[in-house]
Every structure is written in C-alpha cells, then in structure tokens.
C-alpha positions in Angstrom: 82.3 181.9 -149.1 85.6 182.3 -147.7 88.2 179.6 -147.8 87.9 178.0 -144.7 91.6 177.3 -144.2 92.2 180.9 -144.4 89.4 181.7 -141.7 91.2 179.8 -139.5 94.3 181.5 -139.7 92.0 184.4 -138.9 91.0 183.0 -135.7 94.4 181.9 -135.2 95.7 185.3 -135.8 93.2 187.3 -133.3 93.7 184.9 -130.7 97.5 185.7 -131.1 97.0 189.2 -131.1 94.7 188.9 -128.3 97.3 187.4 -125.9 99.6 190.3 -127.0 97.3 192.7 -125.8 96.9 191.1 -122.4 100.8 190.4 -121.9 101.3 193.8 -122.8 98.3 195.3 -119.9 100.1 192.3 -117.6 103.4 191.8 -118.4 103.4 189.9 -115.1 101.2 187.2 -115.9 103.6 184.5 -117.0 101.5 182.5 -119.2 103.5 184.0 -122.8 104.8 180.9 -123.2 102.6 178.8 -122.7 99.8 180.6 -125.2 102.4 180.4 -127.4 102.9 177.1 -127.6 99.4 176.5 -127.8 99.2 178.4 -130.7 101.9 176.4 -132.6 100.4 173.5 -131.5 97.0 174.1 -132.8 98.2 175.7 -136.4 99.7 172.5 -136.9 96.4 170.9 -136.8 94.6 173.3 -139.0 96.0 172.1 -142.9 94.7 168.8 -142.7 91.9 169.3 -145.5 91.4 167.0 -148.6 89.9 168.6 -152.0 86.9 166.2 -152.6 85.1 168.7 -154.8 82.7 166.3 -157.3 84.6 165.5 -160.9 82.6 162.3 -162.0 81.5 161.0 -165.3 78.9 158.2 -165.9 82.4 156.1 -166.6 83.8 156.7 -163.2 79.3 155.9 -161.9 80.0 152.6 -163.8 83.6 151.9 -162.3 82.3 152.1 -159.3 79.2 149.6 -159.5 81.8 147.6 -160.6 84.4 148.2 -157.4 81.4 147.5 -155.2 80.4 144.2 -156.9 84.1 143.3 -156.3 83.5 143.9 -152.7 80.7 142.5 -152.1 81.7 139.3 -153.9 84.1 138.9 -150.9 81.6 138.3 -147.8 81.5 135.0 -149.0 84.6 133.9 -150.0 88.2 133.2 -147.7 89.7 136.9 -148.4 92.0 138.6 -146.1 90.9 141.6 -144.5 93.6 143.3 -145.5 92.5 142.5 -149.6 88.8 143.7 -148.3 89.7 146.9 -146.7 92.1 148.3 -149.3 88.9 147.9 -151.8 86.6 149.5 -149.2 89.1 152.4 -149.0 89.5 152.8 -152.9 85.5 152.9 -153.3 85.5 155.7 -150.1 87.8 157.5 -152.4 85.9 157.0 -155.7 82.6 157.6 -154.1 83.7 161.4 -152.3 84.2 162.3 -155.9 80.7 161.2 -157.5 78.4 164.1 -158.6 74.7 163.8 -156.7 73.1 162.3 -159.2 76.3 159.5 -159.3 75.8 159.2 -156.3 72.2 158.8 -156.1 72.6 155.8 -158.7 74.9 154.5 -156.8 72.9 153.9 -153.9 69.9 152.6 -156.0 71.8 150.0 -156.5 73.7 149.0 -153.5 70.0 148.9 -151.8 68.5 147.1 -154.6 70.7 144.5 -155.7 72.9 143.8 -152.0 69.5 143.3 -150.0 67.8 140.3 -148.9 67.4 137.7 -151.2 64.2 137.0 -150.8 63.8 133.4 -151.8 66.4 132.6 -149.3 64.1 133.9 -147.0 61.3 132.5 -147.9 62.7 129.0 -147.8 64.4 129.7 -144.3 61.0 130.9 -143.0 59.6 127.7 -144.5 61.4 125.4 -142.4 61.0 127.0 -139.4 57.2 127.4 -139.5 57.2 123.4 -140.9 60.0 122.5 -138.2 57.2 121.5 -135.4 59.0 118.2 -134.5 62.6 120.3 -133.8 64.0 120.3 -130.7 64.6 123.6 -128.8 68.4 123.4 -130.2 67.4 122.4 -133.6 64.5 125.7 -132.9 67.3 128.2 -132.5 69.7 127.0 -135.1 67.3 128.0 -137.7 66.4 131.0 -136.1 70.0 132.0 -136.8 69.6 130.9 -139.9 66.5 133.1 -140.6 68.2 136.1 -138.5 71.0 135.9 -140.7 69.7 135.4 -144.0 66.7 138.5 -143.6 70.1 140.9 -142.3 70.9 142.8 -145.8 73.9 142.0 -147.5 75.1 145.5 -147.3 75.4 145.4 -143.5 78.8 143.3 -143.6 79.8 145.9 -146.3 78.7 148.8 -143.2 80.3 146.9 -140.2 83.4 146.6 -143.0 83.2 150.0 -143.8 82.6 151.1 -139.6 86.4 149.7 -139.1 88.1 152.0 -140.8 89.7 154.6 -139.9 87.3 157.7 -140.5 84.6 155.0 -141.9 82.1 155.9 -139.3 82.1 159.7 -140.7 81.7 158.1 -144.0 78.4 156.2 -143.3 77.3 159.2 -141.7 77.8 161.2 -144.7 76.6 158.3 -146.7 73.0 158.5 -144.9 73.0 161.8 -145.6 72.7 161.1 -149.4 70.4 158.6 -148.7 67.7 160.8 -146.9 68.8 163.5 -149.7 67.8 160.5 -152.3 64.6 160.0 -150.8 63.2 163.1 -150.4 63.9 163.6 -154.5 62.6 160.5 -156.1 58.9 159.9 -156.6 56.4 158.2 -154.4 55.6 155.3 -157.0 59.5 154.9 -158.1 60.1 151.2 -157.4 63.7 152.1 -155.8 62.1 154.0 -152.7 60.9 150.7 -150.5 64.5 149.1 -150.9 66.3 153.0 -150.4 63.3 153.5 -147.4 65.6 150.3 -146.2 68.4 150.7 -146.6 67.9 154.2 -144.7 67.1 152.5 -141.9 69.1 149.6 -141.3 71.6 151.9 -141.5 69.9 154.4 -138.9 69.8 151.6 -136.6 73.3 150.6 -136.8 74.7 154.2 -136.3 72.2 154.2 -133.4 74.1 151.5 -131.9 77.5 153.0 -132.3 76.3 156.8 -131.4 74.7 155.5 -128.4 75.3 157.8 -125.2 77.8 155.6 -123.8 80.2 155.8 -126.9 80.3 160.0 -127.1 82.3 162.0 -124.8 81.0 165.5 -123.2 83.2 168.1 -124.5 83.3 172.0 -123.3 84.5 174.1 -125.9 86.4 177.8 -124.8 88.3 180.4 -127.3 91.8 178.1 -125.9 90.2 174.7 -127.9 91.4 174.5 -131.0 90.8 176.2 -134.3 89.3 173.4 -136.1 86.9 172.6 -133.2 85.8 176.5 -133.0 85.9 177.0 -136.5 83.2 174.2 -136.6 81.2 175.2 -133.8 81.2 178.4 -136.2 80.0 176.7 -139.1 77.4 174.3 -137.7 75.6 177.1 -135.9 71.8 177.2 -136.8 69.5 178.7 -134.4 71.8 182.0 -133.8 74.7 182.5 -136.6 77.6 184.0 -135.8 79.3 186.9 -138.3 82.8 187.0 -136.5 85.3 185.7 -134.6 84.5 188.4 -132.3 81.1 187.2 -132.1 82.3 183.5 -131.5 84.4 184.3 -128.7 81.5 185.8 -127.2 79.7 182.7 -127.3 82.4 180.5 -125.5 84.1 183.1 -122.8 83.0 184.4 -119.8 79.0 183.8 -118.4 78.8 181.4 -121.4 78.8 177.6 -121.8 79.6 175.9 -125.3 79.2 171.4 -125.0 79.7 169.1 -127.7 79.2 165.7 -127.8 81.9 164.2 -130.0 82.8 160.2 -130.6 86.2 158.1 -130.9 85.7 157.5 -134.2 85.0 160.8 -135.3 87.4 163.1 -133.3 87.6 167.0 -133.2 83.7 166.5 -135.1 81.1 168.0 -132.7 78.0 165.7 -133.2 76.1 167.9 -131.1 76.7 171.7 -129.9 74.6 173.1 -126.4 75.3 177.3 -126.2 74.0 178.1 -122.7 74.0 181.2 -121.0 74.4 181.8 -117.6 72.3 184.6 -116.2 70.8 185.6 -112.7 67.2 185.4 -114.0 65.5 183.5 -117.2 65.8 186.4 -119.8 62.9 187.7 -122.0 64.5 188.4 -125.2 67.6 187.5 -127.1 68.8 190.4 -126.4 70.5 189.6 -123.4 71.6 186.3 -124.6 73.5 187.1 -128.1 74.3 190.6 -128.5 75.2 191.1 -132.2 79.1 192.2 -132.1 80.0 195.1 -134.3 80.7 193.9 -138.1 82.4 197.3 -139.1 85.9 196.0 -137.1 87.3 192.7 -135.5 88.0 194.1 -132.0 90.1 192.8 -129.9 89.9 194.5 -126.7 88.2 193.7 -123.4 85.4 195.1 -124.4 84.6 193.1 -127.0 87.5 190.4 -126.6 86.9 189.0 -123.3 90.3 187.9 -122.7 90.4 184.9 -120.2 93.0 186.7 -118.1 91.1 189.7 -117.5 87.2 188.6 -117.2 85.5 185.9 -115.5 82.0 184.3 -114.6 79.8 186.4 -112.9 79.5 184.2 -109.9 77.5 185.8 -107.7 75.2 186.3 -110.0 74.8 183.1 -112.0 71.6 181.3 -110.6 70.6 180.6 -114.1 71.4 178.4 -117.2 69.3 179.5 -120.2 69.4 176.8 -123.6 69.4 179.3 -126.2 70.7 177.2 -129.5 71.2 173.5 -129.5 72.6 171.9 -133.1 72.6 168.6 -134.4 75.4 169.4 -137.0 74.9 165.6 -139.2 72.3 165.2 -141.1 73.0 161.7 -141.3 72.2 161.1 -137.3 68.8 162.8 -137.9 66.2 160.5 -136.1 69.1 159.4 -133.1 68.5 161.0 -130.6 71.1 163.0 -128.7 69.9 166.2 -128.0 68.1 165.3 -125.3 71.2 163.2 -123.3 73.4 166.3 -123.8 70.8 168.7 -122.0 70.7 166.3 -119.2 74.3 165.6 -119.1 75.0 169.4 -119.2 72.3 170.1 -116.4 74.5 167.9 -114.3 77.6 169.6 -114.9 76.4 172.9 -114.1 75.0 171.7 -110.8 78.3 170.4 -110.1 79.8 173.6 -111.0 77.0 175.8 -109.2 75.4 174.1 -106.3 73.3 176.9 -105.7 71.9 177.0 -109.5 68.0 176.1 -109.6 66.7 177.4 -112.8 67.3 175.4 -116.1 65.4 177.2 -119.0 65.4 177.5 -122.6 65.2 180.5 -124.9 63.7 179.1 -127.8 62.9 179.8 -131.7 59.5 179.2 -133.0 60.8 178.1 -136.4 57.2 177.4 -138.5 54.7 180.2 -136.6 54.8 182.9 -139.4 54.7 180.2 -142.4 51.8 178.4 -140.4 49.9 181.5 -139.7 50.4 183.1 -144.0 49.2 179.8 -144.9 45.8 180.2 -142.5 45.4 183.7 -143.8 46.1 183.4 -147.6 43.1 181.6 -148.4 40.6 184.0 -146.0 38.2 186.5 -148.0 36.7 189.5 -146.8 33.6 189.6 -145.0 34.3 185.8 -143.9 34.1 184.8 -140.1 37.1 183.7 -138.9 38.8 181.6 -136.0 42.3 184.1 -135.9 41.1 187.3 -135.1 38.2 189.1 -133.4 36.2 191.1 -135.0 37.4 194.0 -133.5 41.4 193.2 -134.1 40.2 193.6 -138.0 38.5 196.5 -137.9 40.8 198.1 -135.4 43.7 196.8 -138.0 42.2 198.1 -141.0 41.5 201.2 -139.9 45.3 201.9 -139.5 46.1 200.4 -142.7 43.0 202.6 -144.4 45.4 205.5 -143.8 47.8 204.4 -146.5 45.8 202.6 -148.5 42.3 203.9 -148.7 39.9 201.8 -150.7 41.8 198.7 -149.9 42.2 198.2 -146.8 41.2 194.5 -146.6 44.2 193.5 -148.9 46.6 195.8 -147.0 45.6 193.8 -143.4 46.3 190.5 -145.3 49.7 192.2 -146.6 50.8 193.4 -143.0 51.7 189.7 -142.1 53.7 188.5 -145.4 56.6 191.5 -145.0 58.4 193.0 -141.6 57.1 196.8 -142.0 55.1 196.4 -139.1 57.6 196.2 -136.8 58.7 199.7 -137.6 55.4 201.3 -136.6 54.4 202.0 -132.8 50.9 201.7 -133.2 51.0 198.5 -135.4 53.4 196.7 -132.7 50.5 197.6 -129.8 47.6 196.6 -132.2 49.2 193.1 -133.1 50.2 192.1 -129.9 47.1 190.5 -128.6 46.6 189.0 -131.6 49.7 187.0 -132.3 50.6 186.4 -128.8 47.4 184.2 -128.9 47.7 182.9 -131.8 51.2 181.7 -131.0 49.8 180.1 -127.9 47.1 178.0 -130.1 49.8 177.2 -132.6 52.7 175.8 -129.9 50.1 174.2 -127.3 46.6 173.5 -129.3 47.9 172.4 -133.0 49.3 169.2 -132.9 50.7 166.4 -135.6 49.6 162.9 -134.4 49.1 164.0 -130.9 52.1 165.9 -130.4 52.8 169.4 -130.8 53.1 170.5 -134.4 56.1 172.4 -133.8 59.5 170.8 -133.8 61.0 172.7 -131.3 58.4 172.3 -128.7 57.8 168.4 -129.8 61.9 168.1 -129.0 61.7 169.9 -125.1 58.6 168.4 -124.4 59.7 165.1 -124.5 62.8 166.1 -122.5 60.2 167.2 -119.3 60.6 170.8 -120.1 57.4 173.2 -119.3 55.9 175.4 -121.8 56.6 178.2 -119.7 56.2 181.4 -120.9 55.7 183.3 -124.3 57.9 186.3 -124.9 56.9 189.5 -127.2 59.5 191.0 -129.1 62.3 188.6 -128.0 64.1 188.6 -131.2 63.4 191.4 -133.1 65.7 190.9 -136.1 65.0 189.9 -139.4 65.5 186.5 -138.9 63.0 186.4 -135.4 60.4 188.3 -137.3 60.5 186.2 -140.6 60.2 183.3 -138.0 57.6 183.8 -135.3 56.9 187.8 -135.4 59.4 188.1 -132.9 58.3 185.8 -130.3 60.1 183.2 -128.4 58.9 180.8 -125.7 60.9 179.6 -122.5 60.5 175.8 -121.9 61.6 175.6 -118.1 63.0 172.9 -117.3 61.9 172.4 -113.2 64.3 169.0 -112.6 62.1 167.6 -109.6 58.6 166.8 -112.1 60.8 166.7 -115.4 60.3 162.8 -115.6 55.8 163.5 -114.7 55.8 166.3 -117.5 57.8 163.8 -119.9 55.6 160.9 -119.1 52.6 163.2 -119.4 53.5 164.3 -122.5 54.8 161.0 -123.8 51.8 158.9 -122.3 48.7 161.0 -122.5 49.6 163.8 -125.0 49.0 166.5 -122.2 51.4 169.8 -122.1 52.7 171.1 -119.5 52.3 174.7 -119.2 51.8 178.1 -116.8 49.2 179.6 -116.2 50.1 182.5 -119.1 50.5 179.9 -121.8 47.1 178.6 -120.8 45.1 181.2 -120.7 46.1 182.6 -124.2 45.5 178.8 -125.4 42.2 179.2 -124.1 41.3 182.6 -125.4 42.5 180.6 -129.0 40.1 177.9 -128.1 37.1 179.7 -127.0 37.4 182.2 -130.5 37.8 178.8 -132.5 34.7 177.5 -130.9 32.4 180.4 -131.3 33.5 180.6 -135.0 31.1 178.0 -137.1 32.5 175.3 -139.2 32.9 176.3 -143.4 31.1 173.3 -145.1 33.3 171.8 -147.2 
C-alpha cells in the first residue's frame, strides 16, 4: 500500500501541474496567485500524521489495567480535572499502541469490572418499590438515585474522555474494537452480555453527540483540501477509485461530492454522498463512473476537468442520481446518518436547480449472487425447483452440453459460481429472464423480520425511495458481476409520497414499487407457488 503521506503529495503535485496547464492555455485568467497560495496552504496541513503502529506486550496490557483503575478511582474522589485528563490522555496514548488482542482484554475488563454494581442497584430499586408512603419529592429523589446508580461507571470515564481534544474520534475508534470484540468471542463466553453493554451505552451516547444538529454539510471539489480528498479516496466502498484522475472526476464538473463532518472531529468525513447530475436517470454505471485510464495520470481537459475550462451542464441537469453513499466509521454503525444527508442534499440541489424533479439512486445489489450460489449448491438433478423453469434448464444445458458433453447438469450449476458467462452472447440472452426475476424475488419478496433482506434496499426504503426499476448489465465489471450478475436497481426517490412510501414500509412492511419490479416479483411468486414443498 502506498504511504499515504506521499499520495498526497501526488494529489498535491497534479493539482499544481494542473493549474500550470490552464495558466499556460489562459494566461489571462488571473487566479495564479491565488491557486498558489492555496496550494501552500493545504501542503502545510498534509504532515500532521502520528505512527501508532501496534508494539504491545502483555506488560504494557497490565500497565494499562492498571492506568485505568487509577482513573476510574477518581470519579469519586475531589480531583482536579486537570490531574484527570492528563491520565485520560496518557491511557489514549497507551491504548493506540495495544495489539488486538491487548486491546480486546482491555475492554473485557473495562465493561466487566466499571459497570453497574449491582447490589447498589438492587438496594436502590428496593427502596423505591418499598417507598409507598414518599412524597412526590422524596419519589423523584430516589429516582435519581436509581438513574444514577444503574448509569455504568464507564460513562463518566466516556463523557471524560468526549472532552478532549480529538476524544470523540477516540470513542469512535474505541467502538469499533468493541463490535470487532464481539463478533470474535463465543456465544456462551461470560464477557459478551457486559461487552453487548458496554457497546451500547456507548452507541447511545455517540448518538447523542452525532445527532443531525451537531454535523455540518460539507461539499467537497478538487480545490478542498488534500487530506479531505485523499480521504474521500480512501473511504470509498461502493465504486473505488484507482487515481487521482479518477477522483477528480468524481468531484468536478456534473458531479456532487457531500460529507457530513462534526466539531469535534474536523476535516473527518463521517459520511460521503457521490451524486451525479444527469438529464435522465441512467441505466448502467457506465454513464455514472467511467473508469479513467490507469496506463497515465493525465492531466488534460480531457481527462483533468480543470475548473477554469469546464462547467455543469446546466441545461441539461434535470437529474441527481445517488450512486455511492459511505459511512466511513465503523464505530457509528447503527446511528443513523445516511438517511439526513440524502435529504439535506436533496434540498440543496433544489436550491441550486429549481427546475430539478428527479432524485434517484443507482444502486449495488451487494448479497444477490452469494444468496442465489447458496440456493443452487444444494439442488440435484432431476429435482423440481422454485428458480428456474423447466425450460431455462434445458434450454441452459443444452448450451453448456456443447463444451461439456456428458455433464451437462454440473456445468449449469458451474455457470453461476465464475464470470465466463458474461463473455458469451448466447449465454447473456439465455440468463436474462432468469436472473432478472430472480433478482426481483430476492430485493422485493425475501425479507429478514419483515423487511427486505437486502441491506441496500432495507436502507432506501426506509428513506421513502421506490423500488423503481431493475437494470441488466448496469455494471458489467468484475466487481458488478461477482455482486449481482451485473444488475443494479434505481430506488427513485418521488419527494411528494416519500413520507406514504416510508410509512408504508415502516408501518405495514409493503414496498413500493413500479409496475416492472412487480411483475417480475410476481412471475418469482407464481413459479414458487407451483413448485411443491420438499418434506423436511
């Protein structure tokens, strides 16, 4: 991986040379100077890193118990905040350096033995439930008492902790190992229920500071700085980018990059919105992220798109298409954001474009292929199944009998678990049918609890987004077809029944969708319900 100090100088470097090209097609423009000094100004910001690679021994794991009992031995006693915070900042310090598994002892024991006492609680609970002759003020005393008493222990070491500078970055990153903690340690291990606890009475109180009124909508544009692009580089997970070519792409012209960032994080995106604009809602990803060329870092208009030369298409923006939207801290997972930075963005590009009526996504289908291989694996020949006519297999393996004679059943099952097919014509026409519908019955019939099983679809859903239309061959690369064959659905946001289709969704568990979506959901349905039931 390359140093990420140095990749910034990169960026640093091509946008310099960048602004050197246009001064030298316009010496005219006049803005030399002030590039220049933006350039200055932002390479001054990029050397603020700190090495805290891992160097821990089960010493420094000890040490550390031991700093933290000295902490916590001060939430009852008359300490100066000055005594507590220099200890809180020393454990920070220690802590960054812990190994996982350090780490992960760590935090058995600051949600084990800095919880709630329990007999305190009990006896608290005891006198309210036996106070029945208290008065109303006598009532709420002890409910204070009880409140107080049931709060952890480590919640004054958080709110401690939430003061300091960069302190609210550390809890985040401090959930994070929590949540990495759980999902390693066993069912029956007697540390989950207090670590299951601790995880979320720290959730909630990052939900109180990371509420929507406490972030600030950012736009981010190739003249932001180098950390903040560099970073909108790095947390990219639907679409990744290869190059700073490729990045500049995705916050120039026709393009819009928001972030929702907080005070007490600053420069750290918390969330990143990539949005298109477009005179119609696109089809395929195509349109939307065209790969730039890895064999050079160009720099010219064509694949530059320096600000002075090239602008929005105005005339023909009537569309905003949500084509990747990152949550880049895993330690916010379950707070949710997403969802108020769509909105808030929807707002400012009706602002921006009054005459702007379509709000769409163009989204991933993360789990399809996975779902689908794990439906097919188990299926023998000769067995009547819900996923494919009769006719889809024996048109199928005829094809496949071509180059594997004798064996054709095995070769059908094999066409799914590589991405050969795409390759061949005849193979693209014959699977169509097939996955398109079986797409539809995966995003709109399978659900978890009554939502949709799929994660993407569960997110816009609850937004008020429609299930609008599925697209074949949208993202043809290795990455679409290993996900979804190649298909990606729009969720259309119309922003006049966005709060029905939320409540619909939220309330009764009913999707809405077009009339496309349903009818391949019901051509799913109707071959699930001709196919009889396997006794079990």
């Amino acid at each position: 991986m390359e140093n990420m100090s140095s990749r910034r100088s990169m960026i640093d470097l091509e946008r310099t040379l960048s602004r050197i090209t246009t001064i030298a097609e316009d010496p005219e423009d006049g803005s030399e100077e002030k590039e220049n000094d933006n350039v200055v100004e932002e390479s001054s910001e990029i050397e603020e890193e700190i090495n805290d690679e891992p160097s821990s021994t089960a010493e420094d794991e000890e040490r550390i118990k031991e700093l933290l009992q000295k902490v916590m031995s001060f939430k009852r006693s008359n300490v100066s905040n000055w005594v507590i915070e220099e200890k809180i900042k020393e454990l920070e310090k220690k802590y960054k350096k812990l190994f996982p598994n350090h780490k992960s002892s760590f935090l058995r024991v600051l949600a084990h033995d800095y919880a709630v006492n329990h007999d305190e609680a009990r006896e608290a609970a005891k006198l309210l439930v036996n106070g029945k002759d208290l008065d109303e003020k006598q009532v709420l005393q002890y409910e204070d008492n009880l409140k107080n008493i049931i709060t952890p222990n480590y919640n004054w070491f958080f709110h401690h902790v939430g003061r300091l500078d960069k302190g609210v970055k550390f809890l985040v990153d401090l959930r994070t190992d929590v949540l990495d903690t759980l999902s390693t340690i066993d069912v029956n291990d007697l540390a989950k229920p207090y670590l299951t606890q601790l995880n979320s009475n720290l959730r909630d109180l990052l939900a109180l500071w990371f509420s929507v009124g406490f972030l600030s909508l950012e736009r981010v544009t190739w003249a932001s700085s180098c950390d903040m692009l560099q970073k909108i580089s790095d947390y990219e997970a639907v679409h990744p980018m290869r190059n700073w070519t490729e990045l500049k792409r995705r916050v120039g012209p026709n393009r819009r990059c928001f972030v929702y960032t907080h005070g007490s994080m600053p420069g750290e995106p918390i969330v990143v919105l990539h949005t298109a604009l477009t005179d119609e809602i696109p089809s395929t990803l195509r349109t939307v992220v065209t790969p730039a060329s890895t064999s050079r870092m160009s720099v010219d208009a064509s694949a530059g798109m320096g600000a002075h030369h090239q602008a929005d298409n105005l005339v023909h923006t009537k569309a905003a298409i949500f084509y990747s939207i990152t949550s880049t801290q895993k330690g916010l997972q379950g707070i949710e954001l997403g969802t108020y930075l769509i909105k808030r963005v929807v707002s400012e590009l009706q602002s921006e474009f009054p005459h702007m009526k379509k709000f769409s996504s163009l989204s991933p289908i993360p789990k399809f292929r996975q779902w689908l291989l794990d439906k097919i694996k188990n299926l023998s020949e000769g067995d009547e199944t819900d996923l494919f006519t009769v006719d889809e297999i024996n048109l199928l393996r005829k094809e496949m009998e071509k180059s594997h004679p004798g064996d054709s059943w095995n070769a059908f099952k094999e066409i799914f678990n590589n991405n050969s097919w795409a390759l061949d014509a005849l193979l693209l026409m014959l699977l169509e049918t097939p996955l398109m519908r079986l797409c539809a019955r995966y995003l709109y019939l399978e659900k978890k609890r009554g939502a949709a099983l799929d994660p993407v679809a569960n997110f816009h859903l609850r937004n008020g987004a429609m299930m609008w239309r599925l697209n074949w061959k949208a993202d043809m690369t290795s990455r679409g077809l290993d996900s979804s064959f190649g298909i990606m659905v729009n969720y259309r946001y119309f922003l006049d029944n966005a709060e029905k289709h939320s409540r619909m969704y939220l309330e009764d568990r009913e999707i809405a969708c077009s009339d496309q979506v349903r009818h391949l959901a019901k051509l799913a349905s109707d071959l699930t319900a001709k196919t009889p039931k396997q006794e079990t």
